[in-house]
C-alpha positions in Angstrom: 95.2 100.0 107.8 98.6 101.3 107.9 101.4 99.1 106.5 104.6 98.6 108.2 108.2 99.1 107.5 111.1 97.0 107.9 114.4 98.8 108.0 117.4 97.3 107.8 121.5 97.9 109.0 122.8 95.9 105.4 124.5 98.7 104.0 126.6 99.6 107.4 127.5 96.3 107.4 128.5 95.7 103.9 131.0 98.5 104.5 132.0 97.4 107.9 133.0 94.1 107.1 135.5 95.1 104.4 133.2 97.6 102.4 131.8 93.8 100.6 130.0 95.3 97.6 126.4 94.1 97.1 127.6 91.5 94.6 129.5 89.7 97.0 126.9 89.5 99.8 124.3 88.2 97.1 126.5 85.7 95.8 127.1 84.6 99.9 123.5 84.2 100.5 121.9 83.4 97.0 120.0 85.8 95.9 120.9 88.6 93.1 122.9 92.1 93.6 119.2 93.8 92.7 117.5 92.2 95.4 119.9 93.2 98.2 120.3 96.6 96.2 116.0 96.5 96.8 116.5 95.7 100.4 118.6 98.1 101.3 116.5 101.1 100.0 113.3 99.4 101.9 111.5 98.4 98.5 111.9 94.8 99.0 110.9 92.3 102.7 112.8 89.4 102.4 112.1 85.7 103.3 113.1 84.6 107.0 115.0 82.4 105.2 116.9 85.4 103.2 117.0 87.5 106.6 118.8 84.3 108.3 121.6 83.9 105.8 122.5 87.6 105.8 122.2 87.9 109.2 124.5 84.5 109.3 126.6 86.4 107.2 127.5 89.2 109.6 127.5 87.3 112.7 124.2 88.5 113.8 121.1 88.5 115.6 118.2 88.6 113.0 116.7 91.4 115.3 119.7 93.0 115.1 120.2 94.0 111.4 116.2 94.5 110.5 113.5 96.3 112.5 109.9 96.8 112.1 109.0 100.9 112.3 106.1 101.2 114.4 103.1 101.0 112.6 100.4 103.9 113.1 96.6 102.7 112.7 94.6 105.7 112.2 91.4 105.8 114.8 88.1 106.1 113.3 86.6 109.7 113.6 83.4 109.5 116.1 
């Protein structure tokens, strides 16, 4: 089974709201500068909890900072 992706809009934002450095936006929603660093190269799917403060951050929608990619399940060959 094919795994999904969730991408994310952190990075545009960090630099749209007053080009806030990773450190900053950790220290807003608790976590460290490596696990938003992780999240915004798609290595890392953070709690709902995570997703809310950052999205609380920005002024956002959830939905509207991360995105599942559409997940391919391969068909089984006949």
């Amino acid at each position: 089974m094919a795994k999904a992706q969730i991408r994310n809009d952190i990075r545009r934002l960090r630099f749209a709201h007053g080009e806030m450095t990773q450190q900053a936006l950790a220290e807003r929603v608790g976590c460290t500068r490596q696990t938003i660093m992780m999240l915004e190269q798609g290595r890392y799917v953070p709690s709902l909890m995570l997703a809310m403060q950052i999205a609380r951050v920005f002024g956002m929608s959830v939905e509207s900072i991360f995105a599942i990619d559409a997940v391919v399940v391969p068909t089984a060959k006949p």
